[in-house]
C-alpha positions in Angstrom: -67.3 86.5 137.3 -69.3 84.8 134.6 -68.1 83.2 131.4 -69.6 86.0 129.6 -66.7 88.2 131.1 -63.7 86.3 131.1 -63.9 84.3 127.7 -64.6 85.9 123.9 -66.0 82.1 123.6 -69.7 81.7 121.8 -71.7 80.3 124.8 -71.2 77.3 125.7 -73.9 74.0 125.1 -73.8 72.7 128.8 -73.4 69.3 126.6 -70.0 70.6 125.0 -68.7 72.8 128.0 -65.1 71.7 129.6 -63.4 70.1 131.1 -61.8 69.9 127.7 -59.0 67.4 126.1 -56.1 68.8 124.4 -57.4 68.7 121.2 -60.8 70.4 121.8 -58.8 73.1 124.2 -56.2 74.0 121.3 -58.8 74.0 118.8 -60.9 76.1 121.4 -58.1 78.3 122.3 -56.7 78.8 118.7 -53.1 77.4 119.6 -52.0 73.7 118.3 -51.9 70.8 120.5 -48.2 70.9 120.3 -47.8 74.4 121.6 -50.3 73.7 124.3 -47.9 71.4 125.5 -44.9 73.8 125.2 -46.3 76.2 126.9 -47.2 73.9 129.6 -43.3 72.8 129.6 -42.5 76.1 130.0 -44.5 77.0 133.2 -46.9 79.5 131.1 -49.9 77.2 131.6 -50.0 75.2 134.7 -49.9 71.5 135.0 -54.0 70.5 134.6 -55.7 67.5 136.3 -55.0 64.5 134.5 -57.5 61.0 133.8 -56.8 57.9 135.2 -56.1 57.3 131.5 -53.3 60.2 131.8 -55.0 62.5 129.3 -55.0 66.5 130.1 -57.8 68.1 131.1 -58.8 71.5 130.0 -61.4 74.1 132.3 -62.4 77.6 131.0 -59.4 78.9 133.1 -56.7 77.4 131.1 -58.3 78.2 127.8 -58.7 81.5 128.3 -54.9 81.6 129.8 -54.4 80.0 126.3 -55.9 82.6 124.8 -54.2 85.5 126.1 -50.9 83.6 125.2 -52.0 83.2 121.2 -52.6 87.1 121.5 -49.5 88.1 123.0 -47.4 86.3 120.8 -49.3 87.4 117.9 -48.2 90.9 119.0 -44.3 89.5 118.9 -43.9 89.1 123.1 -41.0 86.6 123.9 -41.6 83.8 126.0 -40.6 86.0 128.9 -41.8 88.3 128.4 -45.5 86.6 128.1 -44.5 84.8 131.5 -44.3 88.0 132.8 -47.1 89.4 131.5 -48.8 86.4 133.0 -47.9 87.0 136.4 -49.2 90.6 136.2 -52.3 89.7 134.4 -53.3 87.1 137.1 -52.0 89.2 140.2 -55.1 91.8 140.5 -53.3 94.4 142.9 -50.9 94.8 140.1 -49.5 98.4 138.8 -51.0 98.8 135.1 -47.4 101.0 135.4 -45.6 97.7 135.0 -47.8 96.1 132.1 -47.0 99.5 130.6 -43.4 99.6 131.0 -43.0 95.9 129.1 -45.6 97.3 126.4 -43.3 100.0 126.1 -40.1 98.0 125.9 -41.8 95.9 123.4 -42.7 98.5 120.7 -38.5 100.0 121.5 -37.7 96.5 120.4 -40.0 96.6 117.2 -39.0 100.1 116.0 -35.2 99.0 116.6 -36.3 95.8 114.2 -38.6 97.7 112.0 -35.1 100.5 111.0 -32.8 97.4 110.8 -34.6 96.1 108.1 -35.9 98.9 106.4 -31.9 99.7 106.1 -31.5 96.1 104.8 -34.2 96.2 102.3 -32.3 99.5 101.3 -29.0 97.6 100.7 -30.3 95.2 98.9 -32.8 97.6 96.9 -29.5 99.3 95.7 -27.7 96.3 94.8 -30.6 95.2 92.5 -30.4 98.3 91.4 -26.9 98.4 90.4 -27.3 94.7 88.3 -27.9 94.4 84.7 -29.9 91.2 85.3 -28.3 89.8 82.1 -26.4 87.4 80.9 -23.0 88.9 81.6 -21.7 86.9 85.2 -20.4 90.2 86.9 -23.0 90.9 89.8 -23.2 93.9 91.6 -25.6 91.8 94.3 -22.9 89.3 94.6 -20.0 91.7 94.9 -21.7 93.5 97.4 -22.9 90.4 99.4 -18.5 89.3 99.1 -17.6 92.9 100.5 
């Protein structure tokens, strides 16, 4: 497959092309350095080649990998969730059925969020609602919060 197909990347000056430190590979992959490590720690991004000097070294593979991490948990996936989504993404006689079935679990999850706080921000809407906002120390937003 060529780079064209597996990285959104702008092509690559063979001068500037991988492999890639940790810096250039967050900076590359839109993630800190510090995550790229954590993720690492976590098993989401497997242990790369290391110099004789003991700094990381980056390929196309892991940045992209890195990539498709930043994206997931921009959409709110848990770790596990992304480690899952991991496995499936690299195993190509996967079931889309059961990237489907996590997708689908994940937006449950976010309309079960989304109604718990559109119920808080009620609450609270009421209890401003009920306050003077003056100078007088009874508080409607206080006795509620003491209830």
């Amino acid at each position: 497959m060529t780079a064209a197909l597996t990285s959104s990347a702008k092509p690559e000056n063979p001068a500037t092309a991988g492999p890639f430190n940790i810096g250039q590979a967050a900076s590359r992959s839109g993630v800190s350095a510090k995550m790229v490590r954590h993720y690492e720690s976590l098993g989401l991004l497997p242990t790369v080649h290391r110099t004789d000097a003991g700094y990381r070294q980056y390929g196309d593979k892991e940045i992209h990998t890195l990539r498709f991490i930043r994206r997931a948990r921009t959409l709110g996936f848990s770790m596990a969730e992304i480690a899952e989504l991991l496995k499936l993404w690299q195993n190509q006689s996967r079931a889309s059925a059961d990237v489907k079935r996590i997708a689908q679990a994940h937006v449950a999850d976010l309309e079960r969020r989304i109604a718990e706080m559109q119920a808080m921000r009620q609450t609270l809407a009421q209890l401003a609602h009920c306050c003077a906002g003056d100078d007088r120390p009874d508080c409607p937003i206080l006795s509620g919060l003491a209830d």
